[in-house]
C-alpha positions as CSV (number, residue, x, y, z in Angstrom):
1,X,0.0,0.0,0.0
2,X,1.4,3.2,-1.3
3,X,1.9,5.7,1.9
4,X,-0.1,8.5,2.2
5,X,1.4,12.1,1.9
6,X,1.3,14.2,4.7
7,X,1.2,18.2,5.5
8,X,1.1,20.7,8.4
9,X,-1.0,23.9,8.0
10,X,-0.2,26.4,10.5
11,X,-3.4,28.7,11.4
12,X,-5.3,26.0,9.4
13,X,-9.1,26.6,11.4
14,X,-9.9,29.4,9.4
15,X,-9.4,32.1,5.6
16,X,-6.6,30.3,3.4
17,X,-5.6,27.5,5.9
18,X,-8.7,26.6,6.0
19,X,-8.8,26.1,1.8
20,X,-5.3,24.7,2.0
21,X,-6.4,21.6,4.4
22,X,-9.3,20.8,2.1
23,X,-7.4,21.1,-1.1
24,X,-4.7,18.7,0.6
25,X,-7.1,16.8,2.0
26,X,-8.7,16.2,-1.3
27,X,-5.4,15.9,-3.1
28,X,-4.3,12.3,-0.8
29,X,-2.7,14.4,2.0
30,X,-3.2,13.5,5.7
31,X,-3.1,17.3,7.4
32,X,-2.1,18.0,10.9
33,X,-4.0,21.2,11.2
34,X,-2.7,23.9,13.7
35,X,-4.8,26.5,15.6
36,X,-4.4,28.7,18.4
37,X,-7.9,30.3,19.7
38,X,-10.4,29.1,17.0
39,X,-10.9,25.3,18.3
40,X,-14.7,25.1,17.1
41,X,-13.5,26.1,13.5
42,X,-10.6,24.0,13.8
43,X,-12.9,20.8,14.5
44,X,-15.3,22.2,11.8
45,X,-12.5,21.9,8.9
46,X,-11.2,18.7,10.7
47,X,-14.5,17.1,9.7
48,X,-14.7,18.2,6.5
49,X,-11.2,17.1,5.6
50,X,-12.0,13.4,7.3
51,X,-15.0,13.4,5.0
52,X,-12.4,13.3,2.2
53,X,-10.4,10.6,3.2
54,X,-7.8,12.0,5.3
55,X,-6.5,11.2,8.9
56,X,-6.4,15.1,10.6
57,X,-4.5,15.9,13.8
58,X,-5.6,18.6,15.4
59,X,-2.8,21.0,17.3
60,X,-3.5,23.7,19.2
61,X,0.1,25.6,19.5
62,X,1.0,29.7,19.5
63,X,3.4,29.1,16.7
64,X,5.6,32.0,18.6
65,X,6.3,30.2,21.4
66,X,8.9,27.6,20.8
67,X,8.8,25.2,23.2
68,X,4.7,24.9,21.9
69,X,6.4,24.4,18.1
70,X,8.7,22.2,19.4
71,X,6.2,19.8,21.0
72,X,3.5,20.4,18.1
73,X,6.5,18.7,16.0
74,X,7.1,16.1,17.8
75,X,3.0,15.2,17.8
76,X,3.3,15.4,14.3
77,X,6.5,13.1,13.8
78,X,4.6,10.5,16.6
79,X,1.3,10.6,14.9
80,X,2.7,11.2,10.5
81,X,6.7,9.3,10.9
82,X,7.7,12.5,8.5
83,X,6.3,15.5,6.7
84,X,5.8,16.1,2.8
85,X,5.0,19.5,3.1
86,X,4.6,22.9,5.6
87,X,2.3,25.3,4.9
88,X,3.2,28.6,7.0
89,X,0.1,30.3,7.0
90,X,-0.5,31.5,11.0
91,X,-0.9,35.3,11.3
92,X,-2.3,38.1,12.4
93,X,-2.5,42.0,12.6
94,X,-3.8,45.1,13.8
95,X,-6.4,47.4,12.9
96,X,-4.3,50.6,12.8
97,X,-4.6,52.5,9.9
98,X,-1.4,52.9,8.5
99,X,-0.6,56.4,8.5
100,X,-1.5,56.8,12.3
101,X,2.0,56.0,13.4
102,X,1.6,57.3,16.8
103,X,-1.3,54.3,17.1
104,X,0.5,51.5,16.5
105,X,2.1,50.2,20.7
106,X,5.1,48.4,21.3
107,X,3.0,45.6,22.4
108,X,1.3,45.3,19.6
109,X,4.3,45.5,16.8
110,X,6.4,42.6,18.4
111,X,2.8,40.7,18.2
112,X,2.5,40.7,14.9
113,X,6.3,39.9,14.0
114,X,6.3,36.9,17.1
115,X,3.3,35.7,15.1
116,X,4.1,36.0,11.6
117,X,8.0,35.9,11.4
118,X,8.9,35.0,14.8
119,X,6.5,32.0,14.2
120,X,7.6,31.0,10.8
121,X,10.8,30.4,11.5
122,X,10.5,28.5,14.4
123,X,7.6,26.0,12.7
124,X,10.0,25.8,9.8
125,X,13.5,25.2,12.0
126,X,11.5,22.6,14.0
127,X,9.5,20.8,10.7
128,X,12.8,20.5,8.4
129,X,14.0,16.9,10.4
130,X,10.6,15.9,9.4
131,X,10.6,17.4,6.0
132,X,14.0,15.9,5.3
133,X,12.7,12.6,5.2
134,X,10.4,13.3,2.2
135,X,11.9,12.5,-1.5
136,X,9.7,16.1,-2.9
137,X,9.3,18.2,0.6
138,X,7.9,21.9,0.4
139,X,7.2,25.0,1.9
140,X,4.7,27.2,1.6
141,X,4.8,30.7,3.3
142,X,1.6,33.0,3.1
143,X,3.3,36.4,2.2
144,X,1.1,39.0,0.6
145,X,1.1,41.3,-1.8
146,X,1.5,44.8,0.6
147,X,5.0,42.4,1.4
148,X,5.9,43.6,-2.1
149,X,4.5,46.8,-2.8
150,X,2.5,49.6,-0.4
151,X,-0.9,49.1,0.2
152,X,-3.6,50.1,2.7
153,X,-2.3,47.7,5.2
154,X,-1.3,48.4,9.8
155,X,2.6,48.9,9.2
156,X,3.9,45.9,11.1
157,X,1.4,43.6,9.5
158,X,2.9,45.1,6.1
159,X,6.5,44.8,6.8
160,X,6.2,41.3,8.7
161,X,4.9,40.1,5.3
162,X,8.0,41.6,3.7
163,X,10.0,39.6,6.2
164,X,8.1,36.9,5.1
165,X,9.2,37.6,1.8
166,X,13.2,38.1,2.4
167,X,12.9,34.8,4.7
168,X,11.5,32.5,1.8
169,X,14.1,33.3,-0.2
170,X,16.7,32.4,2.4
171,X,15.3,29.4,3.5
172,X,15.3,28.3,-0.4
173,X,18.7,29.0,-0.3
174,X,19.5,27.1,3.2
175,X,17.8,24.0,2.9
176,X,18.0,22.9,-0.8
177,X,17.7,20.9,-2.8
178,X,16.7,18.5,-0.1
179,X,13.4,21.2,0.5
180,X,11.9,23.4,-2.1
181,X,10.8,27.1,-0.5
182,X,8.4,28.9,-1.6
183,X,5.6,31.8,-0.7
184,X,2.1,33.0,-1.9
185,X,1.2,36.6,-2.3
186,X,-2.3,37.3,-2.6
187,X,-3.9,40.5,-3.1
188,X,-7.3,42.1,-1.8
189,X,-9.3,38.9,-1.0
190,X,-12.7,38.2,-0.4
191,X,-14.0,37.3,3.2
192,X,-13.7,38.0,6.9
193,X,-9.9,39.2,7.1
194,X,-10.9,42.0,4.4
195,X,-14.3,42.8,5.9
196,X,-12.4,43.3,9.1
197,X,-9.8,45.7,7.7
198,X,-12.3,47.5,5.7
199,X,-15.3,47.4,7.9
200,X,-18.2,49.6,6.0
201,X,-16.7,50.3,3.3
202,X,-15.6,46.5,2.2
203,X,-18.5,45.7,-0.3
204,X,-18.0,49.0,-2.5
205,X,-14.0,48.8,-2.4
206,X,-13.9,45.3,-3.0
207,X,-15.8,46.2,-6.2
208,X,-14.1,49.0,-7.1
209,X,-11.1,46.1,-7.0
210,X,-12.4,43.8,-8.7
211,X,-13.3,46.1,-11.3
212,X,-9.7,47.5,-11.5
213,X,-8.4,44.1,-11.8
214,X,-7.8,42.2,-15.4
215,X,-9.4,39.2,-14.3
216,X,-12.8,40.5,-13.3
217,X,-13.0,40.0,-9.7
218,X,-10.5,39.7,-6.3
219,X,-9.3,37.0,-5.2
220,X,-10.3,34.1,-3.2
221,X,-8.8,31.8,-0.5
222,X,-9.8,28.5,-2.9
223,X,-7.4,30.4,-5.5
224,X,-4.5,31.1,-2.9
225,X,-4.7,27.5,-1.6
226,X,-4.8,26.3,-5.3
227,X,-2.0,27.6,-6.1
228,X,-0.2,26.1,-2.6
229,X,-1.4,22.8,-3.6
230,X,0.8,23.4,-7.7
231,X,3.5,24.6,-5.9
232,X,3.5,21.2,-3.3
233,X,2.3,18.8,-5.4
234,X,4.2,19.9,-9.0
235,X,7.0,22.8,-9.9
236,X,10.1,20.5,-8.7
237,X,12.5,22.8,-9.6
238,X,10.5,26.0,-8.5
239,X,12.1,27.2,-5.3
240,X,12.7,30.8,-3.7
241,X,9.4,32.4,-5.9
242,X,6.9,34.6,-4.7
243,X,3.8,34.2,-6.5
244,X,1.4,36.7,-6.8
245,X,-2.0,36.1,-6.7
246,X,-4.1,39.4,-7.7
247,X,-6.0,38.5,-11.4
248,X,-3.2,40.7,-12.4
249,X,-3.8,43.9,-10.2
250,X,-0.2,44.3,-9.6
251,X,1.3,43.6,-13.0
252,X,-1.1,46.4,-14.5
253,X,-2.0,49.1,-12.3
């Protein structure tokens, strides 16, 4: 019996890890799917990815603690004997706007980077043992596209995606060819994380995107977590890319 593949999703309960653990779940993987505060939503998407065949083990773990990471691994290398793929998606922000400087705390800067970089790195440092032992392992980071370019995004949420950025390209660099690295950039996207950032204002913005954009509309988590799944599942010698995931907003405005 051919062995089933097997992936981690970090911040899988809810947005794009939510579409990531179905897509692998429907693709052959097994998913170990990690969550921090959103436990009803993380058994939610635990069912539906058992509905397609796969064996889910749930983890609750703050990805920026390391001792948490550290044990959430060693769940995963009990419970999977390995890992085929990582998918870093755990994050989070602020709802500063981002040209109220004077807004944005201390506390809530070094926050964002423990989740977002902080995090990444130690879920990556800790899964590449695990990773090693695959014959086609991959990473997938969740950048965005405000990691690239300005946009309307709280500053440290904006330049921790940058660092997101900057650290995909090192890790391609650090742990080939045994591991491709690579990271998603997605654009304005539909649902709850943009209704939050643009609160009254989302439905006629989000238009006015969508309008702007080549494509015809904005992107949606099913389309971010499609594209994971190519770069996990095909593109062997793709490593070190950030892909952009905007209809072509970016390229043409």
């Amino acid at each position: 019996m051919e062995r089933r593949k097997t992936a981690l999703v970090t911040g899988g309960a809810t947005g794009i890890g939510r579409a990531a653990v179905l897509h692998l779940a429907r693709a052959g993987f097994d998913v170990a799917l990690n969550y921090r505060s959103s436990a009803d939503a993380a058994k939610a998407v635990a069912v539906e990815a058992e509905r397609c065949g796969a064996k889910v083990l749930l983890l609750k773990a703050d990805v920026a603690d390391d001792a948490e990471v550290r044990a959430m691994l060693a769940k995963v290398d009990a419970a999977f004997g390995g890992l085929d793929a990582l998918i870093n998606n755990a994050g989070t922000t602020i709802a500063t706007p981002p040209k109220d400087l004077e807004a944005v705390s201390v506390e809530d800067w070094d926050r964002v980077f423990a989740v977002n970089v902080r995090g990444l790195f130690l879920v990556t440092r800790a899964a590449v043992p695990l990773l090693k032992r695959s014959p086609n392992a991959a990473i997938v980071n969740t950048a965005s596209i405000v990691g690239l370019r300005p946009g309307p995004q709280p500053l440290p949420y904006a330049a921790s995606k940058a660092a997101i950025v900057s650290l995909t390209k090192q890790f391609a660099g650090a742990l080939g060819p045994a591991i491709r690295v690579n990271a998603v950039a997605p654009g304005w996207m539909e649902g709850e994380w943009m209704e939050r950032m643009l609160g009254d204002n989302y439905d006629k913005l989000m238009e006015r995107r969508a309008k702007a954009t080549p494509l015809g509309r904005c992107v949606t988590a099913d389309d971010v977590a499609e594209v994971m799944l190519s770069l996990i599942e095909g593109n062997r010698f793709v490593t070190g890319e950030i892909v952009v995931i905007d209809g072509g907003f970016a390229s043409t405005t």
